[in-house]
N, C-alpha and C positions, 0 to 999 in steps of 0.2 A: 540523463534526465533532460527529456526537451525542454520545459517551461517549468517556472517556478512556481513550488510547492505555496500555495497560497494561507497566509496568516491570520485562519479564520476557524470558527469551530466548526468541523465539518459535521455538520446536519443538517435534517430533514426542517427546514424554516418555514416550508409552506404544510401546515397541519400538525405536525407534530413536536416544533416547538425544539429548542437549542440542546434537549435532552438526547437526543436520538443522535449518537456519535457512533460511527464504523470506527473503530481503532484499530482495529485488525488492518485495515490498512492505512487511519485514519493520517493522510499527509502526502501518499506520492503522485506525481506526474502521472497525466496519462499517458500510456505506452505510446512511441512513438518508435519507426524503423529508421534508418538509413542501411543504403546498401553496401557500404563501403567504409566500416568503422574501422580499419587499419587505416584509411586516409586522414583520421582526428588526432593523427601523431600518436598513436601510440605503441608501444615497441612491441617487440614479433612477442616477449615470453609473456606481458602483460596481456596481449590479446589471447595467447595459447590458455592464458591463468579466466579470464572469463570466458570463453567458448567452454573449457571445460566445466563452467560454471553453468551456465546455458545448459548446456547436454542432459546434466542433471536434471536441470528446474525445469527442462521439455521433459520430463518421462510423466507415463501417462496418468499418475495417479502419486496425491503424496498428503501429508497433513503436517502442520508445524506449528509453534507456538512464540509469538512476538510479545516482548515487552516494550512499549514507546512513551517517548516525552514528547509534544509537539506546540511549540507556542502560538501564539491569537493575542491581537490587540485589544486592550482593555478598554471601557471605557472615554478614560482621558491620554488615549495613547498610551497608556503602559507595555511594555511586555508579559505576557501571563503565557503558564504554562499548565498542560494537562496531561497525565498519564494514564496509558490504557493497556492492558492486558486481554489477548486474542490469541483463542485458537481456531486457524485457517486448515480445510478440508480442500484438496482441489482433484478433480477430475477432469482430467482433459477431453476433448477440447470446447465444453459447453458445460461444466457440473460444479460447484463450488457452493460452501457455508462457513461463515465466519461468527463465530459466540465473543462478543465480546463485553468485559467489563469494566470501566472507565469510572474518572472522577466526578462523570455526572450521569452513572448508573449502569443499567444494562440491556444491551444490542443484541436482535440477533439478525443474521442478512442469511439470504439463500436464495440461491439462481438454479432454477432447473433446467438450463438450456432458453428457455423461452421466455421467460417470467421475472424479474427479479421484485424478494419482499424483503422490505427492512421493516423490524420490528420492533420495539422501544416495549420491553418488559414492565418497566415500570408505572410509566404511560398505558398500558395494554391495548394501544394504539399500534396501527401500520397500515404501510403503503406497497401499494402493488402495483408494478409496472411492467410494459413488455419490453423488450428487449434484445439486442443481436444473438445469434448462435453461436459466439466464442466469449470466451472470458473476457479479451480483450477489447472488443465490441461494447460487451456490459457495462466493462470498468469506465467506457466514455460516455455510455448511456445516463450511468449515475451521476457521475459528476455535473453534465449538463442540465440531467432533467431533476436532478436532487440538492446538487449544489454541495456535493461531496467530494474533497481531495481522499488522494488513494497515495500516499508516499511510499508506498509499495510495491506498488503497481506494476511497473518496469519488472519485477522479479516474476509474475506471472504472464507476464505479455508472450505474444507467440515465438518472439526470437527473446528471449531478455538479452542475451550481449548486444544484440542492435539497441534493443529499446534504454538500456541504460548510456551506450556510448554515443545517440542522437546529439549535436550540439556539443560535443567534450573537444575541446581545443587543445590539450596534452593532460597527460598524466601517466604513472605507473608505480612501482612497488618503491615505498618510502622504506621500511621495516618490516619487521616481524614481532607478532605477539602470540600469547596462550590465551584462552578464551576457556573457561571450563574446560581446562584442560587438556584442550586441542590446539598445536602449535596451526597458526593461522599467518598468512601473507596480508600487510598493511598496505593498501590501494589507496593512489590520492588523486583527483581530477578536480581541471579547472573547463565551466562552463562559462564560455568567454570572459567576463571580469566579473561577476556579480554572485557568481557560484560555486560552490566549492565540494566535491563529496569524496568523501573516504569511504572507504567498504571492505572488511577483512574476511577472508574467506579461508576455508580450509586449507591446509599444504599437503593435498592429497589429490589424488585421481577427482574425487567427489567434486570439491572445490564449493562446500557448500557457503551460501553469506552468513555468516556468525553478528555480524554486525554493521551498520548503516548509520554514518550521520552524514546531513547537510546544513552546509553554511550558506547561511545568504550577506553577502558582506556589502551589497549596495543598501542595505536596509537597516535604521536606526538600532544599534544595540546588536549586531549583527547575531539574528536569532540563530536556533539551529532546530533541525530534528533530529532524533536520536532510537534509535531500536536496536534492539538487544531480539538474537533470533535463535531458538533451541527448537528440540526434541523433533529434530525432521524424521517421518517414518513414512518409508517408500513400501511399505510391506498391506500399508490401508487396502481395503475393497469397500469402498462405500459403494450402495444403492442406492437407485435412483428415488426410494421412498427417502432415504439420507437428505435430501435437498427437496422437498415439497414441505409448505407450510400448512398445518391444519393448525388453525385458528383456534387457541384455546379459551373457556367457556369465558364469558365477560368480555373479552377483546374486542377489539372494533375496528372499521376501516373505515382510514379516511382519505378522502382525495384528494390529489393534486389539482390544482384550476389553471397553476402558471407555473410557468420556470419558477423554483427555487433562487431564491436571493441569499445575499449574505446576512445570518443570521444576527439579531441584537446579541450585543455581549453579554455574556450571563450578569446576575446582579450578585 
C-alpha cells in the first residue's frame, strides 16, 4: 500500500451529495509499482506466497464479492464506521462494474474502457467521466476527479504484488487460519511506522485474498479497515454491454465543475 487509506466517506461530494459510496472498493490506495519488492525485506516464500497471488488476480477476467467496515471522522472528531457489501466484475485490461450496497444506500460504478459512471440508485443521480484505458489508470482517475478512496485497489492493479508491496519495509507469514473453510496463510506488513496490514490468502496454487485489514496506528484511536472477500469466479464472460450504462427512466446527470472535496460528515 503506497499512501494512506484516507478517513473519509468516499463519495461523489461535488453533485451528488455523501450518499454515493463505491464500497466495492470503498477504502484502498491507489495502485502504485516498485520494481523490486523483494528489496522491502521480505522473505523468498512470503514473496513466492503473493506473486502467486498476483498470477491469479492478473488472469483476464473474474468476479467476486467483498464485505467491508471502513471508518471516517465524525463530526466532533469521533471515530464512525460504515459497512458495505460489493459485488466486483473485472475484465482486463479496461472493463470492470461494481454494484454496491452500503449504510447509506446504493452504488453502482461501470467503466467501459473509456468512461467511467457512478451512479447513486437512490439519488437516481450520476456522474460521467472520461477516463484512462486500464483499470488502473481509472482507479487514479476517480479518486482525483471524485474524491474517492479505493482500499482495494492494490488487488486490481496491473501488478498487485508490486502494488501492495510499494513502501512495506518488512513483513511475512505470522500464522495460519481457516476462513470459510479454506485453510489460509496469515500475512502481516509494516508500512514504515504508521501502517500496518495483514492479508490472508489461500494455502494453495490459487493463493487468493480471503481477507484484508489495515491499521493506521499514527492516527487517533488507531482505526482500521476490514474486508471479508468470497465467491471468486474465474469461469465469468462478461460483455462489453455488461459495463455500458443506460440511464434508467427518471435518472439524471449531473456534473462535476471542480475537483471533488472531502465530503461533510453525514448528520
Amino acid at each position: 500500500m503506497k499512501r494512506r487509506i484516507q478517513l473519509r466517506r468516499g463519495s461523489i461530494a461535488a453533485g451528488l451529495g455523501a450518499a454515493l459510496v463505491l464500497g466495492a472498493m470503498a477504502g484502498v490506495v491507489t495502485p502504485a509499482c516498485t520494481d523490486s519488492p523483494q528489496a522491502a525485506g521480505i522473505s523468498d516464500d512470503t514473496s513466492a506466497v503473493l506473486a502467486r497471488m498476483s498470477k491469479t488476480l492478473m488472469s483476464p477476467q473474474f468476479s467476486f464479492r467483498s464485505r467491508t467496515m471502513r471508518a471516517y471522522a465524525g463530526p466532533n472528531g469521533e471515530l464512525l464506521h460504515m459497512v458495505f457489501a460489493t459485488k466486483t466484475v473485472v475484465r482486463r485490461p479496461d472493463r470492470m462494474m461494481a454494484d454496491v450496497t452500503g449504510d447509506d444506500g446504493s452504488t453502482k460504478m461501470l467503466y467501459d474502457g473509456k468512461t467511467l459512471v457512478a451512479y447513486n440508485v437512490d439519488q437516481k443521480k450520476y456522474v460521467s467521466i472520461p477516463v484512462p484505458a486500464t483499470i488502473e489508470g481509472m482507479l487514479g482517475v476517480a479518486e482525483d476527479r471524485l474524491g474517492l478512496d479505493f482500499p482495494l485497489a492494490d488487488l486490481l492493479a496491473d501488478n498487485p504484488e508490486n502494488s501492495i508491496l510499494a513502501g512495506i519495509t518488512s513483513g511475512g507469514q505470522v500464522g495460519t487460519s481457516t476462513i470459510d473453510g479454506v485453510a489460509c496463510r496469515h500475512l502481516f506488513f509494516n508500512q514504515s511506522a504508521d501502517l500496518e496490514l495483514e492479508l490472508w490468502v489461500e494455502d494453495n496454487d490459487r493463493s487468493l485474498p480471503r481477507r484484508v485489514v489495515v491499521t493506521y496506528r499514527s492516527l487517533p484511536g488507531h482505526p482500521t479497515f476490514t474486508a471479508e472477500l468470497s465467491d471468486w469466479d474465474f469461469s465469468v464472460h462478461p460483455a462489453d454491454a455488461d459495463f455500458a450504462f443506460q440511464p434508467p427512466a427518471g435518472v439524471v446527470q449531473v456534473e462535476l465543475t471542480a475537483k471533488a472535496t472531502t465530503p461533510a460528515a453525514p448528520k
